[in-house]
C-alpha positions as CSV (number, residue, x, y, z in Angstrom):
1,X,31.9,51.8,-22.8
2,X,31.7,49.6,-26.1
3,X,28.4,47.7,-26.3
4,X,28.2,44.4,-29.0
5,X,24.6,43.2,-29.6
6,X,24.0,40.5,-31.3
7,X,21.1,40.5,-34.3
8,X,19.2,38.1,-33.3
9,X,18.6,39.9,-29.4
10,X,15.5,40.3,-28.1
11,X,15.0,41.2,-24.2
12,X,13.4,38.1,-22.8
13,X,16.5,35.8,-23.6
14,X,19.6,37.8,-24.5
15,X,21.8,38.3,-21.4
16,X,24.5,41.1,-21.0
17,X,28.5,39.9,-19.9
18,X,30.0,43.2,-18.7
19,X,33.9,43.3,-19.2
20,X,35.9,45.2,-16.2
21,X,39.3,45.5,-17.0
22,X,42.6,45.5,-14.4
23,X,45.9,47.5,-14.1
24,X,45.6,47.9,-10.4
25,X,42.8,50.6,-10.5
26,X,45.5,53.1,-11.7
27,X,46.1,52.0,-15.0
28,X,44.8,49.6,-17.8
29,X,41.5,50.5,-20.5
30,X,38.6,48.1,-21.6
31,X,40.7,47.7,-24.7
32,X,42.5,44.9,-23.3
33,X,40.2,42.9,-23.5
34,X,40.0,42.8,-27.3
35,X,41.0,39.0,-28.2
36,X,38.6,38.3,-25.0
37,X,35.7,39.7,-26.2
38,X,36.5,37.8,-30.1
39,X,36.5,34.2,-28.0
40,X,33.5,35.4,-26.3
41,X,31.2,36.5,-28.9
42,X,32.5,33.0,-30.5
43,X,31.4,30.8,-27.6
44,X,28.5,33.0,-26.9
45,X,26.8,34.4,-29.7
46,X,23.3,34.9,-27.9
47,X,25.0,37.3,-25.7
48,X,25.3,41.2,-25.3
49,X,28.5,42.4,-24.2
50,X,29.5,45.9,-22.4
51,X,33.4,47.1,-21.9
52,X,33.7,49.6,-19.8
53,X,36.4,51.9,-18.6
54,X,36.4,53.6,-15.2
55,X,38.1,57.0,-13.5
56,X,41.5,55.7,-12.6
57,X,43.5,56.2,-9.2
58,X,46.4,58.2,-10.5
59,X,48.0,61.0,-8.8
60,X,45.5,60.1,-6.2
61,X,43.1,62.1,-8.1
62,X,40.2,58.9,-7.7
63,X,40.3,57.0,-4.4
64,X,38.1,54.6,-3.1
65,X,35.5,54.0,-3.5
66,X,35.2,56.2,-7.4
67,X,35.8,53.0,-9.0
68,X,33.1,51.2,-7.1
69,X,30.7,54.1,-8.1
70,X,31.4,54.0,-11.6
71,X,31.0,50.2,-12.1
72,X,27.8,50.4,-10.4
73,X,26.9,53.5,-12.8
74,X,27.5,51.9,-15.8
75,X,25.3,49.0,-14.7
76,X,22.1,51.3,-13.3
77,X,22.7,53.2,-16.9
78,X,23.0,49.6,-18.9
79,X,20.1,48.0,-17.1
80,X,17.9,51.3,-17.7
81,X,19.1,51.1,-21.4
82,X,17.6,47.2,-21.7
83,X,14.4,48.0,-23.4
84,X,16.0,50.2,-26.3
85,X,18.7,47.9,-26.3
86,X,16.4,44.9,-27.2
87,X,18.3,42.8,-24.4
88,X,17.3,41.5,-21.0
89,X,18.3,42.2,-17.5
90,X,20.0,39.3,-16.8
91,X,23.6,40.2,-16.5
92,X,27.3,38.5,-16.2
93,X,30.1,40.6,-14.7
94,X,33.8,39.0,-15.8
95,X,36.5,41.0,-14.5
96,X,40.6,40.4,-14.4
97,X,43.0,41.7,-11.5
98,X,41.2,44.9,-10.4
99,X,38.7,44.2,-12.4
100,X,37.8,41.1,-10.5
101,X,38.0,42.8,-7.3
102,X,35.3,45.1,-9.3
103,X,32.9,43.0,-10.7
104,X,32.9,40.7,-7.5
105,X,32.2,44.0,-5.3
106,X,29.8,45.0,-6.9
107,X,28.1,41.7,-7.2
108,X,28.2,41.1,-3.8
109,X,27.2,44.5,-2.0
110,X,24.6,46.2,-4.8
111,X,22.9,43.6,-6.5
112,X,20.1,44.6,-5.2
113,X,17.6,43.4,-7.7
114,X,19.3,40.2,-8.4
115,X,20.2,40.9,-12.2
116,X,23.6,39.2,-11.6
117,X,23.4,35.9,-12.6
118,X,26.8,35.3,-12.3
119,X,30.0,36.7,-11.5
120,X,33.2,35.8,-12.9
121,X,37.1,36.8,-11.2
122,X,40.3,36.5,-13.1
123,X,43.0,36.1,-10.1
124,X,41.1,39.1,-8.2
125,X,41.9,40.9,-4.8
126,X,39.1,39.8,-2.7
127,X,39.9,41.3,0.9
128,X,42.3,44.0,1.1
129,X,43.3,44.3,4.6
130,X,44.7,40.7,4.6
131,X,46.3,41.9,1.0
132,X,47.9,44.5,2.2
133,X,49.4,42.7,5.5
134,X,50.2,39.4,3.8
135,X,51.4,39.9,0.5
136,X,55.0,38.9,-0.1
137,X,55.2,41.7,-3.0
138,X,55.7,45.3,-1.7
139,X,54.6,46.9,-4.7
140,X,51.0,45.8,-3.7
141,X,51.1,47.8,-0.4
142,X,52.1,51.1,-1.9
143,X,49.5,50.5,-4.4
144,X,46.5,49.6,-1.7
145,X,47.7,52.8,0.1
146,X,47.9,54.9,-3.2
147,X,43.7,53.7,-3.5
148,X,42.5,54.1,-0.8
149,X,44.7,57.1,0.9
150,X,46.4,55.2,3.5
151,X,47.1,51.8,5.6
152,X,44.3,49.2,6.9
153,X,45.1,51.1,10.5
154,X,44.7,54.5,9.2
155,X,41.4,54.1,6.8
156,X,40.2,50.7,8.4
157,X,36.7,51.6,7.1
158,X,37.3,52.0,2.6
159,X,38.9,48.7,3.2
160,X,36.7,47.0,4.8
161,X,34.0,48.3,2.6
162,X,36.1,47.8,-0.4
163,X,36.1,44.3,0.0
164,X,34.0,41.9,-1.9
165,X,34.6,39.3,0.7
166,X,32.8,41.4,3.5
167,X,29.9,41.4,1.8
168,X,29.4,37.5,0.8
169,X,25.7,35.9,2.0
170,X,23.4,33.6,1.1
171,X,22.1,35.6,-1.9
172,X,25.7,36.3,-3.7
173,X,26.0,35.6,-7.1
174,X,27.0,32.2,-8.5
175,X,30.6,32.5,-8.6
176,X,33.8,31.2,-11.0
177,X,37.2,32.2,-9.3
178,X,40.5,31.5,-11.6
179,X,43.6,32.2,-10.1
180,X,47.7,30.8,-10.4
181,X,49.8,29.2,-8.2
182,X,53.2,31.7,-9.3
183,X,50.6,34.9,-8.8
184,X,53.6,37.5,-7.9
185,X,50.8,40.3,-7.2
186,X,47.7,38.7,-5.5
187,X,47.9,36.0,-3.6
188,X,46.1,32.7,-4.7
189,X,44.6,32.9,-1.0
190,X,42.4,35.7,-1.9
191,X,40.9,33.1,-3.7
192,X,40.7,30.5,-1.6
193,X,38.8,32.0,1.3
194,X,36.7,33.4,-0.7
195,X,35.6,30.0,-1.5
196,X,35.4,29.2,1.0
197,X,33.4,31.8,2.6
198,X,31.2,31.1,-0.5
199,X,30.6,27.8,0.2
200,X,30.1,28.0,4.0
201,X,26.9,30.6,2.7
202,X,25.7,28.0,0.7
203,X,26.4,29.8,-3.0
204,X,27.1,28.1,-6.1
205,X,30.6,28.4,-7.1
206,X,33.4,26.8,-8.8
207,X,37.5,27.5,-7.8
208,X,39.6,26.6,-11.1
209,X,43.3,26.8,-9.6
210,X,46.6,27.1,-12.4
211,X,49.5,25.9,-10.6
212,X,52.2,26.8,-12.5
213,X,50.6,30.2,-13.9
214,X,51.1,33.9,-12.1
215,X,49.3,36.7,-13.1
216,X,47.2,35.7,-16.7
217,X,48.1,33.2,-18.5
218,X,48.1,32.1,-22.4
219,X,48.2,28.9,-24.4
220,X,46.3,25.7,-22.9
221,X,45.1,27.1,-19.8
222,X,43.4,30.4,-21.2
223,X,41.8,28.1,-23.8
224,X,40.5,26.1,-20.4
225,X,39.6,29.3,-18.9
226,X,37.1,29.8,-21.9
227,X,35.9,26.3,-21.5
228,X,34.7,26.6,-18.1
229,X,33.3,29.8,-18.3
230,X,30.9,28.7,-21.1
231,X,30.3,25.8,-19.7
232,X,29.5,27.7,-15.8
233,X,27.5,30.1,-17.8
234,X,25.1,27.8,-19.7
235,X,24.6,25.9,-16.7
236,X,24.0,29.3,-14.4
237,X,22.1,30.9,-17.3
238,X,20.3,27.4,-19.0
């Protein structure tokens, strides 16, 4: 991982934003999230930051759930790291694609301790066995069963508990989900119910919807992205 900490820290009031980057849990590094972290240390300059890389699922060397494991690693290892650090335990997990699906699993099913203060999705996979049966692309079959080992009927179980949205309650995270309409990998309505799974539990969270955008976007609309997360995470994090 890269860590950025600001000069000013201190570890009452200086909250960590953990970067998970995508590339379909095969691929991808936390280096693509350069010109991300440059806007964020911009908009946010009270704030740590952590990139981190994970084992990747190529050659089906790393299945399920090794990717879970090493996100929730790297936070146990950056929350025990707080005090020497000089920052707090508050902590922001933004993740694109499957890194999204990442930083909302883990936000969901092992924040335990309530550190998370907010978790932030990039046009993630939220619940792979409707992924896997619905999706119109059949790249993202092959893919799912490349992760895991297999189909939703053959390894029901690493789906299900690969899915953020299984794991939803009352006591999730607040949540900002981005997604576009033209999304030729995951569909927007991975999104969508888990809004609305997110709202039925009564959690804080905000659905920003692209229509004319697929899979990441530029211009205009990443300069809105940017808005709205700093204005969700000053109001989640005041």
């Amino acid at each position: 991982m890269d860590i950025y900490l600001p000069a000013d820290r201190n570890s009452s009031n200086t909250p960590l934003v953990i970067l998970i980057h995508g590339g379909g849990w095969s691929g991808g590094d936390k280096q693509d999230f350069g010109l991300f972290i440059i806007e964020l240390q911009k908009r946010l300059p009270g704030y740590a930051i952590a990139n981190i890389n994970y084992r990747l699922a190529l050659n089906n060397n790393y299945l399920f759930p090794t990717q879970e494991n090493d996100v929730k690693a790297a936070v146990e290892f950056l929350l025990n790291k707080s005090g020497e650090y000089k920052i707090s335990k508050q902590l922001v997990l933004i993740g694109a694609s499957a890194g999204a699906h990442l930083s909302l699993l883990h936000s969901y099913k092992h924040n335990t301790n309530s550190n998370i203060k907010a978790v932030i999705s990039l046009f993630g996979p939220t619940e792979l066995i409707s992924l896997y049966n619905s999706t119109p692309n059949p790249s993202i079959p092959l893919l799912l069963a490349g992760v895991t080992g297999g189909t939703p009927a053959s390894h029901t179980t690493i789906y299900q508990q690969s899915s953020p949205y299984n794991f939803v309650s009352a006591q999730s995270s607040p949540t900002l989900l981005f997604h576009g309409g033209n999304d030729p990998l995951v569909p927007v309505s991975q999104s969508t119910q888990l809004k609305d799974k997110l709202a039925a539990n009564g959690v804080v969270n905000q659905y920003i919807f692209y229509p004319s955008e697929g899979h990441g976007w530029t211009g205009p609309n990443l300069t809105d992205t940017f808005n709205k997360i700093e204005v969700f995470l000053k109001q989640q994090m005041p």
